[in-house]
N, C-alpha and C positions, 0 to 999 in steps of 0.2 A: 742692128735694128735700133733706131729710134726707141727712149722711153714712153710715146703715147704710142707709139708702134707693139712694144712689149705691153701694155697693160691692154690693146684691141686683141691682140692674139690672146692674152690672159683672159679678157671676158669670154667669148666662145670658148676659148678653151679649157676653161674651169669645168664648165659644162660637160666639157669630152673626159675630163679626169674624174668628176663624178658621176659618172656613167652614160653620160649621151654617146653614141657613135660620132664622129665626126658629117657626117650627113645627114643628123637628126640635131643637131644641136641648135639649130636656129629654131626649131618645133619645141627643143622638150621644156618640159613645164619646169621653171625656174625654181617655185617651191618647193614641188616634187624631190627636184633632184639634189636641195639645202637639205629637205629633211632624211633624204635616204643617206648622205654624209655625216651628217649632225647624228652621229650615233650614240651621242648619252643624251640629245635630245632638250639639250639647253639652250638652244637659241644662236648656238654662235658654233663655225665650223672651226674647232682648234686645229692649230699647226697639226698637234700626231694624227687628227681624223682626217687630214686633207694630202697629210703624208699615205696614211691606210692608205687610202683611195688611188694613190698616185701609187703604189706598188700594186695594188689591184691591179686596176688599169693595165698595167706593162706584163701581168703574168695572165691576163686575157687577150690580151694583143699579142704576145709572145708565142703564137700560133705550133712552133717547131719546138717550143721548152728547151732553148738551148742557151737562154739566158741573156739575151740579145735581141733588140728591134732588128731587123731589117728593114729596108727600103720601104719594102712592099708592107710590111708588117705595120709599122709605123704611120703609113698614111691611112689607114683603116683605123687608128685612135686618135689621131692630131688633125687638128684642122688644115694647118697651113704644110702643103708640102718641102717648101724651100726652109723649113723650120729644122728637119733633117740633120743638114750639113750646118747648120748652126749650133746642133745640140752633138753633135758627133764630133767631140771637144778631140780627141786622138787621132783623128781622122784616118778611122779604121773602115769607113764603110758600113758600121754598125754602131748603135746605140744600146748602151748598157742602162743596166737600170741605173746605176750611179749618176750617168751623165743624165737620163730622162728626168729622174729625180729632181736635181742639184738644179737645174733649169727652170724648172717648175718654181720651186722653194721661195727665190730671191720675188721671182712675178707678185707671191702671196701677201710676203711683207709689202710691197708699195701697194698695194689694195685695203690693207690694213691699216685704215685712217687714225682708227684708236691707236695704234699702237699695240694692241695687245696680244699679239701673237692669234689671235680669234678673227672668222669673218663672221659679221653677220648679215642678215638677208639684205638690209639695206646698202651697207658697203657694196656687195656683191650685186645690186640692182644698178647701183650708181654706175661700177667701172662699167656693167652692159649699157647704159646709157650713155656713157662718154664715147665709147664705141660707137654707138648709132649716130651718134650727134659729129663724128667726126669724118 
């Protein structure tokens, strides 16, 4: 996947990791769901709160608790289906948390214009914006 490729998937998808469904993510309220992340509530979603979120995510998705996306499992928290066999680094057929993770992780840094290991609302408005504009 192209770099403006990985950061359109990163904009909606961000959204899917802190709690949109993947079919409600163009709807949910973009604040809403910073501040439902932004769990100590300082303005900025840090790496470990966006980490939280992203192992949330995977043991709500995780439908059969067997520690594993499947196919089916997985298109019900991600936006893009062919995302899948890109994240399914062993190509076992399944995604573990590790691999859902570890995908996720590198997207957050290049949104992260500071630098600081932190998003904040505006960073996070911006990459949905570049998304739209592209």
């Amino acid at each position: 996947m192209k770099r403006i490729g990985a950061l359109a998937v990163f904009g909606i998808g961000i959204l899917v990791a802190i709690g949109a469904r993947a079919e409600q993510a163009q709807k949910y309220d973009l604040k809403a769901a910073f501040a439902e992340t932004d769990a100590n509530g300082d303005g900025a979603i840090e790496i470990d709160e966006f980490y939280e979120r992203l192992v949330d995510v995977f043991f709500l998705g995780d439908s059969d608790k067997d520690g594993f996306f499947t196919e089916a499992e997985f298109v019900k928290v991600v936006v893009l289906k062919e995302d899948f066999a890109a994240i399914d680094k062993d190509g076992d057929g399944r995604v573990s948390r590790r691999e859902f993770v570890s995908a996720r992780l590198p997207m957050f840094m290049e949104i992260d214009g500071g630098g600081d290991s932190a998003l904040s609302l505006a960073e996070l408005a911006a990459a949905l914006e570049g998304r739209a504009s592209k």
